[in-house]
C-alpha positions in Angstrom: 76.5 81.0 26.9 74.6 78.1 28.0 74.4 74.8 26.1 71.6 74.2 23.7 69.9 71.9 21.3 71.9 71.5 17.8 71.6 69.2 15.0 73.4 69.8 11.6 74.6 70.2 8.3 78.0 69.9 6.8 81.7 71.4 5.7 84.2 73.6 4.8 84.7 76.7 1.9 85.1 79.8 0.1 85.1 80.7 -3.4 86.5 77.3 -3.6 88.6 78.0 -0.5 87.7 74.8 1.0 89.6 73.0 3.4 88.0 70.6 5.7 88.8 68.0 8.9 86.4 65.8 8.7 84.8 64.6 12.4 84.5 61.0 12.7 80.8 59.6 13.3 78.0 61.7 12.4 75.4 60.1 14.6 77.9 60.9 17.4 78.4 64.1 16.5 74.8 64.7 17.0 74.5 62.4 19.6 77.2 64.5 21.3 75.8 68.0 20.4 72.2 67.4 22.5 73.4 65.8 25.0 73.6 67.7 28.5 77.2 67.7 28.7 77.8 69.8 25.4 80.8 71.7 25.5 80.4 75.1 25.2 82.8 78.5 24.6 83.1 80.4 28.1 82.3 83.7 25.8 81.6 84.5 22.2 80.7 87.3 20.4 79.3 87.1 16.4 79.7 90.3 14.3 78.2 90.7 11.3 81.5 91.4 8.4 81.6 94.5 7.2 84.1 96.6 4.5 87.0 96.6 7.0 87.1 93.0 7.8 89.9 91.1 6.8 89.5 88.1 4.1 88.1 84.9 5.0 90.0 83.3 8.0 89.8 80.6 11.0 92.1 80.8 13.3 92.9 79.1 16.6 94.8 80.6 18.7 97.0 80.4 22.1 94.7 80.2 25.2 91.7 78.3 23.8 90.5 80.8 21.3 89.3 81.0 18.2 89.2 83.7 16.0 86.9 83.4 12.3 86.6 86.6 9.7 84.2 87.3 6.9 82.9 83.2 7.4 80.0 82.6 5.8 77.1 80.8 7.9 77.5 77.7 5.8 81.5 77.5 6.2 81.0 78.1 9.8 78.5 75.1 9.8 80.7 73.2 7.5 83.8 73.4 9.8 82.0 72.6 13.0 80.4 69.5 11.4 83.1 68.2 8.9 80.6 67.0 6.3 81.3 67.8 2.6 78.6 70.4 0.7 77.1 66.9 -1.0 76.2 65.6 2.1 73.9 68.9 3.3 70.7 69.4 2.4 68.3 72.4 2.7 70.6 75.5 3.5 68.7 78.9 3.7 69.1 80.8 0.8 72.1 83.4 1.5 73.5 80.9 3.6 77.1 81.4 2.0 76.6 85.2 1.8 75.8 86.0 5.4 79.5 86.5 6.5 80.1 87.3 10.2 83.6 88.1 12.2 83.1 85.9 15.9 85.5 86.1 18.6 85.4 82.7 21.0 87.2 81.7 23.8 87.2 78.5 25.6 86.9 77.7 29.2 90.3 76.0 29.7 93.3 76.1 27.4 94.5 72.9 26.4 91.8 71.5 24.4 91.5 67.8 22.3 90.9 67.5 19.3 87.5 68.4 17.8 86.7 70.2 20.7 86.7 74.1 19.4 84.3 72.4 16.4 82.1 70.7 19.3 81.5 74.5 20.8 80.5 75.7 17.2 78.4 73.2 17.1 76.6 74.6 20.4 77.7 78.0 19.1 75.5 77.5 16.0 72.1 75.8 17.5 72.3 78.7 20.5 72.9 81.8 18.7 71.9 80.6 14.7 69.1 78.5 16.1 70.5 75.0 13.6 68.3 72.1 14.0 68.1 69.1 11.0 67.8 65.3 11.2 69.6 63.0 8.8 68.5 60.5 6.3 70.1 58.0 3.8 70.6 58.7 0.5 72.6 57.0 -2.6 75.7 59.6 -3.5 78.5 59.8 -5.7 81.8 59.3 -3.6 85.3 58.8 -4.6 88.3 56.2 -3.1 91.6 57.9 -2.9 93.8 55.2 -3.9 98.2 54.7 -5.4 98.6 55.2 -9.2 100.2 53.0 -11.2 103.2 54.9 -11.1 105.5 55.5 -7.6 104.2 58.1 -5.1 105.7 61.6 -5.6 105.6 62.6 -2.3 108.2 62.2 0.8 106.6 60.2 3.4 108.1 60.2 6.7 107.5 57.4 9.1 106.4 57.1 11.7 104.2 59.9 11.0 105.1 63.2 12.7 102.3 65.1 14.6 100.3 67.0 12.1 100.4 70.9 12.7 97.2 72.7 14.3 96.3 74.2 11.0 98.0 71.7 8.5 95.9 72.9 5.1 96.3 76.4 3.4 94.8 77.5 0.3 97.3 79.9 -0.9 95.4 81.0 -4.0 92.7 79.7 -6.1 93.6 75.5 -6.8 96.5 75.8 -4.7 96.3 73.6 -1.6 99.1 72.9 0.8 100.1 70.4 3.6 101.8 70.0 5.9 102.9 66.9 8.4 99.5 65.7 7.0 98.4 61.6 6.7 96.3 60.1 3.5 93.4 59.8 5.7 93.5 63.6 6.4 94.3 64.3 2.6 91.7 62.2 1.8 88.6 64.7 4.1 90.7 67.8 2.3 89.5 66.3 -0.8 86.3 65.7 -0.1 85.7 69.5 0.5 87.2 70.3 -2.6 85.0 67.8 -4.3 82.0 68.4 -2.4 81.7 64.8 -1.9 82.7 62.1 0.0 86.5 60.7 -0.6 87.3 57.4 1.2 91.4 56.5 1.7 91.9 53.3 0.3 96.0 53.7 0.0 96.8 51.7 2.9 99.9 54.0 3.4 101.2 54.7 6.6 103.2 57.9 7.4 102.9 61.6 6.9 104.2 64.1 4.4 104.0 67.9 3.0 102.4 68.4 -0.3 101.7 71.1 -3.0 98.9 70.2 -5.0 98.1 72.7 -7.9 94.8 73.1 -10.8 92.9 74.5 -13.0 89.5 75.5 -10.4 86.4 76.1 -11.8 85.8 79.3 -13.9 89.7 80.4 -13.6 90.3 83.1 -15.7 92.7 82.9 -18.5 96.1 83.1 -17.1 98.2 80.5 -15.3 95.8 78.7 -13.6 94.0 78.0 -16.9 97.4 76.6 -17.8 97.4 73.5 -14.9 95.4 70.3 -14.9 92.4 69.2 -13.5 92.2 68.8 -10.0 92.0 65.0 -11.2 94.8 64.7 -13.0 96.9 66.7 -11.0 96.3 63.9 -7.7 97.4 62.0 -10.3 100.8 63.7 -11.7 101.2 65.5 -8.6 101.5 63.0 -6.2 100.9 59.5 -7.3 97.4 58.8 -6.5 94.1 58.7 -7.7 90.7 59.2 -7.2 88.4 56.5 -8.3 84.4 57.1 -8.5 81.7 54.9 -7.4 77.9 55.5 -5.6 77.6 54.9 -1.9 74.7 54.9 0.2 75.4 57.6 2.8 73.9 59.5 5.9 73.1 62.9 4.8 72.1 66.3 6.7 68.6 67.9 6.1 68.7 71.4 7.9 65.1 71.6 9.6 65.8 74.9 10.9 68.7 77.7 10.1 68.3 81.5 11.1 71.1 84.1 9.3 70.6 86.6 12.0 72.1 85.5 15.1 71.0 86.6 18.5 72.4 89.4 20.2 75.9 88.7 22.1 
């Protein structure tokens, strides 16, 4: 697949399966994602989900590939850009309903980091034709910061190297980490949130974590038994989230087709 033109939208989740690495520099991102040395996957193929496909799934795998089931469009985008749903602008309607099963490999195996989300990033503008500029807008955005009381977490420093896949959602408001730093906490967060979360803790190290709510519209059972997602940061590990409004760069999506072209 030869390198094309992208520009972008924003990041990660499902039903309010949303976990998300944010990238670092959005005007670098794009930056990156015209320029002639995009990085591209050596072969991909994009299936549209059907009845058999398993549930919602990214997966990257030994050899330089990755592996996505029953992903929407906009999780697919979300991922490859690392921008929380607040910070993108003018998705397609059915942009979280078109789901598709894609198949990628790499051209060499031993990639750095952020480099499987710069192919999806060529990935999307080649085959899902994404184009969009950015603009600055005034947003709601939170500071992850220590409570009053002691952190209730184990932190182990220096920090060990965080796993490949470090964030699960094992069920509806329950996210897991593992080996995972406050800044990375912090971009999981923001995904939940659908907003941007800052770390302001100023605490070095890494730890695993279980953090447990109430999401939106649970059913009565025991999820509608826990605490809000803020108030469990709180009593679940220490922190805190505090709110203020922030001037930040923002995705418009100029251009976003839900019907790929064919492999």
């Amino acid at each position: 697949m030869a390198p094309g033109r992208a520009i972008v939208r924003i990041m990660l989740t499902e039903g309010r399966m949303r976990v998300t690495v944010l990238l670092g520099g959005l005007v670098a991102a794009l930056a990156s994602a015209v320029a002639q040395s995009t990085p591209a996957f050596e072969v991909a193929t994009v299936k549209p989900s059907g009845p058999d496909s398993p549930p919602i799934s990214l997966q990257r795998q030994p050899g330089g590939r990755l592996v996505t089931s029953n992903t929407s469009v906009a999780f697919l985008v979300s991922w490859a850009y690392g921008l929380d749903e607040s910070r993108v602008y003018g998705l397609p309607r059915g942009a979280d309903s078109a789901r598709f099963d894609i198949i990628a490999k790499a051209p060499v195996d031993n990639l750095r980091a952020g480099e499987l989300q710069g192919m999806m990033r060529t990935l999307l503008a080649v085959r899902f034709g994404l184009t969009a500029h950015t603009e600055q807008r005034n947003l709601t955005s939170y500071v992850l910061v220590t409570d009053r009381d002691a952190l209730k977490i184990g932190l182990k420093v220096p920090p060990e190297p965080p796993d490949p896949d470090p964030f699960a959602m094992t069920a509806a408001g329950v996210l897991t980490g593992r080996r995972v730093t406050m800044d990375m906490l912090a971009k999981a967060l923001s995904s939940q949130l659908s907003a941007p979360v800052e770390n302001g803790t100023r605490v070095a190290g890494s730890f695993d974590f279980t953090l447990q709510w109430q999401p939106d519209g649970a059913p009565i059972g025991s999820a509608a038994t826990r605490p809000s997602l803020f108030t469990a940061i709180r009593e679940q590990l220490g922190l805190r989230l505090d709110v203020r409004r922030t001037r930040v760069e923002v995705i418009v999506i100029d251009h976003l087709s839900l019907t790929p072209t064919p492999d």
